[in-house]
C-alpha positions in Angstrom: 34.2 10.5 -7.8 34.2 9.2 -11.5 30.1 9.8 -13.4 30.4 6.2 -13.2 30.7 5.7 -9.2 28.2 8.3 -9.1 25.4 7.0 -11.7 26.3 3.4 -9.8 25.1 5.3 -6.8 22.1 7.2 -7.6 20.8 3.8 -9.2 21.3 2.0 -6.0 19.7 4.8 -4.3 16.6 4.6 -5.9 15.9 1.3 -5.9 16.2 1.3 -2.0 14.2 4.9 -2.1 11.5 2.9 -4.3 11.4 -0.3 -2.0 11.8 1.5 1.3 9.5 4.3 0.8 6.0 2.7 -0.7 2.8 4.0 0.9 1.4 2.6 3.7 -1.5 1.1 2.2 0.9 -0.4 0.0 3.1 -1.7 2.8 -0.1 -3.2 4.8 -1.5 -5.2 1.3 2.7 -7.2 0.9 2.9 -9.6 3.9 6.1 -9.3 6.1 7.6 -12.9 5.0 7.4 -11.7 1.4 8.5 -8.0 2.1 12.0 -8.8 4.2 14.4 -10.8 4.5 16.3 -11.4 8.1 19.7 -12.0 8.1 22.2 -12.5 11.2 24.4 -9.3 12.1 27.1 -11.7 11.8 26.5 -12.9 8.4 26.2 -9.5 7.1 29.9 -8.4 5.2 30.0 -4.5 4.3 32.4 -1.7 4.5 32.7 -0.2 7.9 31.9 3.6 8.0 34.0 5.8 10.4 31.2 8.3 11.7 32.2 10.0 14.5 29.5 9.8 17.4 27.6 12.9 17.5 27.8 13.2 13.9 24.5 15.1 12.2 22.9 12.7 9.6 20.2 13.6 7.3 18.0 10.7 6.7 17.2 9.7 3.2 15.2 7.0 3.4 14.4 3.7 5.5 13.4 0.5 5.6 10.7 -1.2 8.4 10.3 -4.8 9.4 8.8 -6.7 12.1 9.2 -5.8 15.5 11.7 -7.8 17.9 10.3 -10.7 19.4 11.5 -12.9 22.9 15.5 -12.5 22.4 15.5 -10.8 19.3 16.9 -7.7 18.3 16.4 -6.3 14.8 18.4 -3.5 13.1 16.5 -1.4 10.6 18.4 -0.3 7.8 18.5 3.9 7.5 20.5 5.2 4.3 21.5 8.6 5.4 23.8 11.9 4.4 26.7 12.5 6.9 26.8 16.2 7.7 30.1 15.8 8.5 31.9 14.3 5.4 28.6 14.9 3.1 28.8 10.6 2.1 26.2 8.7 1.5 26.1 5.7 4.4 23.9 2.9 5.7 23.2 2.8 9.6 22.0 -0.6 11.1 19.7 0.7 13.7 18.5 -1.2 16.6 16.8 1.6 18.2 16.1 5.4 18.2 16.2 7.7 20.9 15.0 11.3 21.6 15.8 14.1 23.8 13.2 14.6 26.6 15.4 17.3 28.8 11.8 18.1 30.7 11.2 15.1 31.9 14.8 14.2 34.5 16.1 12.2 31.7 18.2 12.9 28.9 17.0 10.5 26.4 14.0 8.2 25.5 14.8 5.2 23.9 12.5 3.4 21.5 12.0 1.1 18.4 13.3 2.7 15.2 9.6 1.1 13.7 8.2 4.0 14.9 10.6 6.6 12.3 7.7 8.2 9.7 9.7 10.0 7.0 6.3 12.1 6.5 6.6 13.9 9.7 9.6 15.9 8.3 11.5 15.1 11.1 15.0 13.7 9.3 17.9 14.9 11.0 19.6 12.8 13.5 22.6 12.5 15.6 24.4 9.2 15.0 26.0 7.0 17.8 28.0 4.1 17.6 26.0 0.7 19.2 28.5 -1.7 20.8 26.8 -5.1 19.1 27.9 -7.1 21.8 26.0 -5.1 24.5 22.9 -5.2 23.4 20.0 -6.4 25.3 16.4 -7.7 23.9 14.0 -5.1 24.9 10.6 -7.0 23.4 7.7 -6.9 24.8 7.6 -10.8 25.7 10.9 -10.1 27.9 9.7 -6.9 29.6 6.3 -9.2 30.2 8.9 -12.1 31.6 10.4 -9.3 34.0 7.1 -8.1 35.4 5.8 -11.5 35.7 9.0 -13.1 37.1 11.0 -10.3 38.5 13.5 -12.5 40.1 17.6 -12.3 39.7 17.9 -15.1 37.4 15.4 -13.6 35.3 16.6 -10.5 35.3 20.1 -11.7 34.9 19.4 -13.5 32.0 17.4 -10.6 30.5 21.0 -8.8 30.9 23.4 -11.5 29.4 24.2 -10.4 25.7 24.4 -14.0 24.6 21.2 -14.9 24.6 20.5 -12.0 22.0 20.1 -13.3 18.2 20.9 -10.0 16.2 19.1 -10.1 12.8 19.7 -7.3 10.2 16.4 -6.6 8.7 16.8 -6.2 4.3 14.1 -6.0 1.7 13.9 -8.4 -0.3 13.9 -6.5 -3.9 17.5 -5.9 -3.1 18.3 -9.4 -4.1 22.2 -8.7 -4.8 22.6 -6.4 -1.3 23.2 -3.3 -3.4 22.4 -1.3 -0.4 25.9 -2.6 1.5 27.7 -0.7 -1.3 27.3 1.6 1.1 30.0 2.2 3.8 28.1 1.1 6.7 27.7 1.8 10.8 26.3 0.1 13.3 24.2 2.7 15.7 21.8 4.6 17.3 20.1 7.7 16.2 19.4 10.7 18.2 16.5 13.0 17.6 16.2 16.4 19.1 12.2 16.0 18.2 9.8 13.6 17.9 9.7 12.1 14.5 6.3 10.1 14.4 
């Protein structure tokens, strides 16, 4: 790689580092509608990253959002170092899971909201999400199924198509430097808790 691809990178780096990586404090004082933008998975043109599933990532930095709503599904942006090939790459993220082998089930599945770089915790295992699978696990549906637990309910909870996918992007990045990035869509896997 030329010192020009490489100073390009580093400077894209650290202004996603800088924008994704504030303080809390900080983050609570910038309302959401002025701290992201929310952008259809569809819309969103990158280069497609070949990471093999079960790849070990080490996770440089992130960016939060709001969390998904009725038929919803957000993916969190996660720029990470592949273990593998040692590239930089961007993961759209609509969820996190974690190991539980003591409880009967091998994994726990959860928002990727709940990722805090402070807890040390950044090494992941990366696996590819099938976009057109995914199903809207918000609150308001999982209230919907409890209240109304009958098959149409439930069947529409289960039909892909009703999910709006929306890529979650802060808004400093004006010019989408952060899709110079090859890019995955996917899942991380944690062998420990990191929050």
């Amino acid at each position: 790689m030329g010192g020009h691809k490489i100073i390009a990178l580093l400077f894209t780096a650290s202004i996603f580092l800088n924008g994704c990586n504030d303080n809390d404090k900080a983050k609570n004082q910038i309302p959401d509608n002025e701290r992201y933008n929310y952008v259809a998975l569809k819309d969103i043109d990158y280069t497609p990253a070949n990471i093999e599933p079960g790849t070990e990532v080490a996770i440089l930095a992130n960016l939060g959002g709001k969390k998904n709503v009725g038929d919803t599904v957000n993916y969190y942006l996660f720029i990470v170092i592949n273990q593998k090939t040692l590239d930089t790459n961007l993961i759209l993220c609509p969820e996190i899971t974690i190991d539980v082998p003591s409880e009967g089930v091998t994994k726990t599945s959860t928002t990727p909201l709940l990722f805090n770089m402070d807890k040390g915790v950044t090494t992941a295992y990366f696996e590819p999400t099938d976009a057109s699978k995914i199903v809207a696990f918000s609150d308001d549906n999982l209230h919907k199924l409890e209240n109304n637990p009958n098959a149409g309910t439930i069947q529409k909870f289960l039909d892909p198509q009703h999910v709006v996918q929306m890529v979650v992007l802060d808004k400093k990045d004006t010019a989408n430097r952060v899709f110079r990035f090859a890019t995955a869509i996917g899942k991380l896997n944690f062998k420990q808790i990191p929050w």
